[in-house]
C-alpha positions as MATLAB code, in Angstrom:
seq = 'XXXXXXXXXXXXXXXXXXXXXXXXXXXXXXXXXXXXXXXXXXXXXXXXXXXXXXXXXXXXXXXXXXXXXXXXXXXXXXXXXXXXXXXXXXXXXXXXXXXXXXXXXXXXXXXXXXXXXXXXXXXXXXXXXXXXXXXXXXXXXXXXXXXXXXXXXXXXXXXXXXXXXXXXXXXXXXXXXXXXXXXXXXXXXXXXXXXXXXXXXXXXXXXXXXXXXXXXXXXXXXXXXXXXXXXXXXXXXXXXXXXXXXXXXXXXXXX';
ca = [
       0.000    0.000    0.000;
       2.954    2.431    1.057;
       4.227    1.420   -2.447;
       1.588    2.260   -3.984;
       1.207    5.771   -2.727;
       4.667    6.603   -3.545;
       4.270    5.673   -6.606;
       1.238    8.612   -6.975;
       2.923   10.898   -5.142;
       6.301   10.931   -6.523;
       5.101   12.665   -9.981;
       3.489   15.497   -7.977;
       6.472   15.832   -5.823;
       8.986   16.484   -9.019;
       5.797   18.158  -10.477;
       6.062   20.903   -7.947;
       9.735   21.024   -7.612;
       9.734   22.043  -11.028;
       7.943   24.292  -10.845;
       9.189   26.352   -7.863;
      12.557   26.330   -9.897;
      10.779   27.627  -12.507;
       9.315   30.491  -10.597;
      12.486   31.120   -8.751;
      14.337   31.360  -11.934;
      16.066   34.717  -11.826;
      15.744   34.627  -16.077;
      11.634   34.624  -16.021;
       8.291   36.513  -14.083;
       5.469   34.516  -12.430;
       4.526   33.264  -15.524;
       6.935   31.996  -17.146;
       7.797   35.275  -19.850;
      11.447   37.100  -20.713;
      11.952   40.249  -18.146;
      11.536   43.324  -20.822;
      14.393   45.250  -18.999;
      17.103   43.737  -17.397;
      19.532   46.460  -16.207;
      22.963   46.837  -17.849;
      24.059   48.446  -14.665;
      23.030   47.784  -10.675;
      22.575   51.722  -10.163;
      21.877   54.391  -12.127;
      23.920   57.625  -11.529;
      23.110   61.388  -12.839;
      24.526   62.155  -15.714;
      24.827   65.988  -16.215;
      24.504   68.818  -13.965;
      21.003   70.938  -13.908;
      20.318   73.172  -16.775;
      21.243   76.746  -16.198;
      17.976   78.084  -16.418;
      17.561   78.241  -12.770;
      20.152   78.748  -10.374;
      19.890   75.720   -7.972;
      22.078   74.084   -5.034;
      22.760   70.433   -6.812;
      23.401   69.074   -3.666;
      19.581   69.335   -2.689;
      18.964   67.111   -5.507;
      21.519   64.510   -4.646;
      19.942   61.872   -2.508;
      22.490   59.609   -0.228;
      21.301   56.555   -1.768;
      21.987   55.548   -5.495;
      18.954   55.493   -7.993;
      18.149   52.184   -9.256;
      17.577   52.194  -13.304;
      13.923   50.687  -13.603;
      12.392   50.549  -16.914;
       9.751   52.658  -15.556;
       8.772   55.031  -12.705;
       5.578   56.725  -11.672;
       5.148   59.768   -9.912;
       2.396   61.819   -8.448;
       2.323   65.328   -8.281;
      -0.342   68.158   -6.346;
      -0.636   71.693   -6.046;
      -2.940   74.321   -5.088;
      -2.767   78.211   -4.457;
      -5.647   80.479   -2.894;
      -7.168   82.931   -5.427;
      -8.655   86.228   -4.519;
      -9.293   89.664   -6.287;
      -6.216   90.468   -8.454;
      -5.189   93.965   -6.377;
      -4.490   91.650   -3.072;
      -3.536   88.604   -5.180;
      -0.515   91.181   -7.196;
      -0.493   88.572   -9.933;
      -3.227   86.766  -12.679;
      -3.713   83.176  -12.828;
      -1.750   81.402  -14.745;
      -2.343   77.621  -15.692;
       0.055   76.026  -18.120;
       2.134   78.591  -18.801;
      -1.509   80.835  -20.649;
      -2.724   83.627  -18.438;
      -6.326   83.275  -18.361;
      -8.413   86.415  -17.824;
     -12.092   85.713  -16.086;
     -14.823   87.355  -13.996;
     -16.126   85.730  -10.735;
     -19.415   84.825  -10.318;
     -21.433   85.985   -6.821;
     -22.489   82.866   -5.427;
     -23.789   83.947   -2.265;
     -27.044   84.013   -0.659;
     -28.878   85.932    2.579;
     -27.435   82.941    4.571;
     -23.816   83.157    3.204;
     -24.444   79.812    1.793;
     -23.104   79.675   -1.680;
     -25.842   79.674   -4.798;
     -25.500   80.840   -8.121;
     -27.197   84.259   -8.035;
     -26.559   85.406  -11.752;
     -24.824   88.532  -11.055;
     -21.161   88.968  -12.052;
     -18.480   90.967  -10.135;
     -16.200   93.633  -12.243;
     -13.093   92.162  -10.031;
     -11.139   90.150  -11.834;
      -9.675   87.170   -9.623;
      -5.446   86.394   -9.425;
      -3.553   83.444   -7.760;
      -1.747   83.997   -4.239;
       1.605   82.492   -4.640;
       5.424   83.238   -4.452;
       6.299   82.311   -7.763;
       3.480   82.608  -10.585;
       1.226   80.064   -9.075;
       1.413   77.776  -12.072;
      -0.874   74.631  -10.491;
      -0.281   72.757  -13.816;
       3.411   73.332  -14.105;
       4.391   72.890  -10.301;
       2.487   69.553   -9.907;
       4.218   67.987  -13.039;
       7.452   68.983  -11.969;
       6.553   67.460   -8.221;
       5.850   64.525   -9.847;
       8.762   63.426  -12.013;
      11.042   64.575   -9.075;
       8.567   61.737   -6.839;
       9.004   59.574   -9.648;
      13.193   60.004   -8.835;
      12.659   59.675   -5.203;
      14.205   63.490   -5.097;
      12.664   66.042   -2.778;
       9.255   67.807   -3.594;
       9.207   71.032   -5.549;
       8.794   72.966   -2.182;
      12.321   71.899   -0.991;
      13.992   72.709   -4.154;
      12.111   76.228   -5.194;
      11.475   77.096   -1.551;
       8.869   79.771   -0.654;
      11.475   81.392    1.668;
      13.745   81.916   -1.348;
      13.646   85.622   -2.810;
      15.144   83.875   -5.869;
      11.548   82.347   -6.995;
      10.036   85.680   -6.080;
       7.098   86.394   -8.798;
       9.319   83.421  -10.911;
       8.266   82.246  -14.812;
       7.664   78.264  -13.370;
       8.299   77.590  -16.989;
      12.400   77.598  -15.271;
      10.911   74.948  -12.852;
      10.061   73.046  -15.848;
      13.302   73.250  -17.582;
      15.125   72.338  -14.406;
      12.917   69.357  -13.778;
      13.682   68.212  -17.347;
      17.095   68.323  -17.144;
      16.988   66.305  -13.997;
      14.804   63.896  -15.801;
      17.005   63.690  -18.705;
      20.550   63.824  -16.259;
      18.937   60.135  -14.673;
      18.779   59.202  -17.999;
      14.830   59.303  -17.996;
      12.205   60.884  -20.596;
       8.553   60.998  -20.111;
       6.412   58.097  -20.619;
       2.896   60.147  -20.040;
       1.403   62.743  -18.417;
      -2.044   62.486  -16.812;
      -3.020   66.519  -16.120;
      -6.161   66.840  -13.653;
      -7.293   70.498  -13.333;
      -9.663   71.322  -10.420;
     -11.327   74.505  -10.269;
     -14.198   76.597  -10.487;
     -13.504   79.373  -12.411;
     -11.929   80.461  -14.794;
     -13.184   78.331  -17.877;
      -9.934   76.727  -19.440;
     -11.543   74.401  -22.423;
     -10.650   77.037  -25.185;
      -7.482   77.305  -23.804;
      -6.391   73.642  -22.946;
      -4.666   73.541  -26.336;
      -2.080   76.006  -25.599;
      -1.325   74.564  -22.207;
      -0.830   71.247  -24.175;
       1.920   72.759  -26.623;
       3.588   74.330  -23.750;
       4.016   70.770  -21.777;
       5.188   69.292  -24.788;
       7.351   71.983  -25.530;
       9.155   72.058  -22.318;
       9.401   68.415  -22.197;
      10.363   67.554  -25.046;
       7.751   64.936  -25.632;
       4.983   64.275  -28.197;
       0.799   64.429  -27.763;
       0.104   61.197  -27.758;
       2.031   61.403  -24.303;
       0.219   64.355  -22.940;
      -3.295   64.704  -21.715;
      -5.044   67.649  -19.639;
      -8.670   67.217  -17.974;
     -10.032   69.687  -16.351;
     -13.161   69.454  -13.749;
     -15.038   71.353  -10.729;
     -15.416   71.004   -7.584;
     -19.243   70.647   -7.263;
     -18.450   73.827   -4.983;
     -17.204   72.115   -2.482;
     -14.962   73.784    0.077;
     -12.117   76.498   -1.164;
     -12.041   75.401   -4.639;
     -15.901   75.018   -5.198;
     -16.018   78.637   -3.460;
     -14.180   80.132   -5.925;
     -11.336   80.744   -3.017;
      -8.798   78.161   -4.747;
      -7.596   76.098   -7.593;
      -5.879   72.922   -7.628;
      -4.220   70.473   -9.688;
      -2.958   66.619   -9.581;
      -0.810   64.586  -12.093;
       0.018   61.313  -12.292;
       3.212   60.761  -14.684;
       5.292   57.999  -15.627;
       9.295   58.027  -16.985;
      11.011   55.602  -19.319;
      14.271   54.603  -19.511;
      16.138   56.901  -22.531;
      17.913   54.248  -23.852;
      14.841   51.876  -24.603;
];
């Protein structure tokens, strides 16, 4: 009888051993296919200095560790910057590098609850920020420095800095591509969510795209730009705010 159960179980037992090597096998995934990117190198190291566009300490954007060279990295970027009237705000809003002119809307009622009354204040509306307040531009550059596990856009272009003072982010852009590019990344996509009330930005969505690409150095079928409200919903749904998020992926240069 023992015999006889060996003799079942011995196929499943090489069966399974088998398999396990397979799965183990450093050559192959979990099931069974070629790895698309097998690194030539077991860290990646940057490969140029930052552009001169901006003058930045390099140093910030050295991390201790040594940046492995995946075939692909995603990064997540946010922003958001109070609006209010343009004489306190000192500055229009800009969004994607286009400065888009708008009037606000008075959405106020008896009760101070917000409600579309129909009536339309003269005052047109800026963005409170210390450098133009670009939500598109400082959330893409936030995310491909995630993407490179470097600091966030706040640490680099600090707030504190009279350098970035009223700044063209358009300089953050160019720096953040010539970080990209110095890892020996280029974009993969770029996944643009706009959030805000006011102003309107379908008309101008085009010209924000050209300016990504532009900057980047990348092509449309890589860049996309939605834009939605806030049912008004807290600051942004008040009119108060605008935000923006971006999901992003890099690709290895050399693919």
């Amino acid at each position: 009888m023992v015999h006889q159960n060996l003799k079942f179980l011995l196929p499943t037992i090489l069966c399974t051993s088998a398999v396990c090597a397979f799965v183990a096998s450093p050559g192959v995934n979990s099931v069974g296919l070629d790895r698309t990117f097998v690194p030539t190198a077991g860290k990646l190291t940057r490969l140029r200095s930052s552009s001169a566009a901006v003058d930045v300490d390099d140093d910030i954007l050295k991390p201790s560790y040594e940046i492995e060279p995946l075939a692909t990295r995603i990064g997540h970027g946010f922003d958001i910057h109070r609006m209010a009237p343009l004489e306190e705000a000192g500055q229009p809003v800009v969004i994607g590098g286009v400065v888009v002119e708008h009037k606000d809307q008075k959405w106020t009622d008896a009760e101070g609850k917000y409600v579309e009354k129909g009536g339309i204040y003269e005052t047109q509306l800026g963005v409170v920020a210390h450098s133009d307040g670009d939500v598109i531009y400082h959330s893409i550059v936030d995310a491909i420095f995630g993407a490179l596990t470097l600091p966030d856009i706040g640490q680099v272009f600090q707030d504190s800095d009279p350098r970035w003072k009223g700044c063209d982010s358009s300089k953050f852009m160019e720096h953040a591509y010539d970080v990209m590019t110095g890892y020996g990344y280029k974009i993969g996509n770029i996944d643009v969510t706009l959030i805000l009330e006011r102003p309107k930005v379908a008309s101008v969505k085009p010209a924000m795209k050209e300016n990504i690409l532009r900057l980047l150095h990348t092509v449309p079928g890589r860049v996309n730009i939605k834009a939605r409200t806030h049912e008004r919903v807290d600051s942004v749904g008040e009119l108060r705010s605008l935000s923006c998020h971006v999901v992003l992926t890099l690709e290895r240069a050399d693919e």
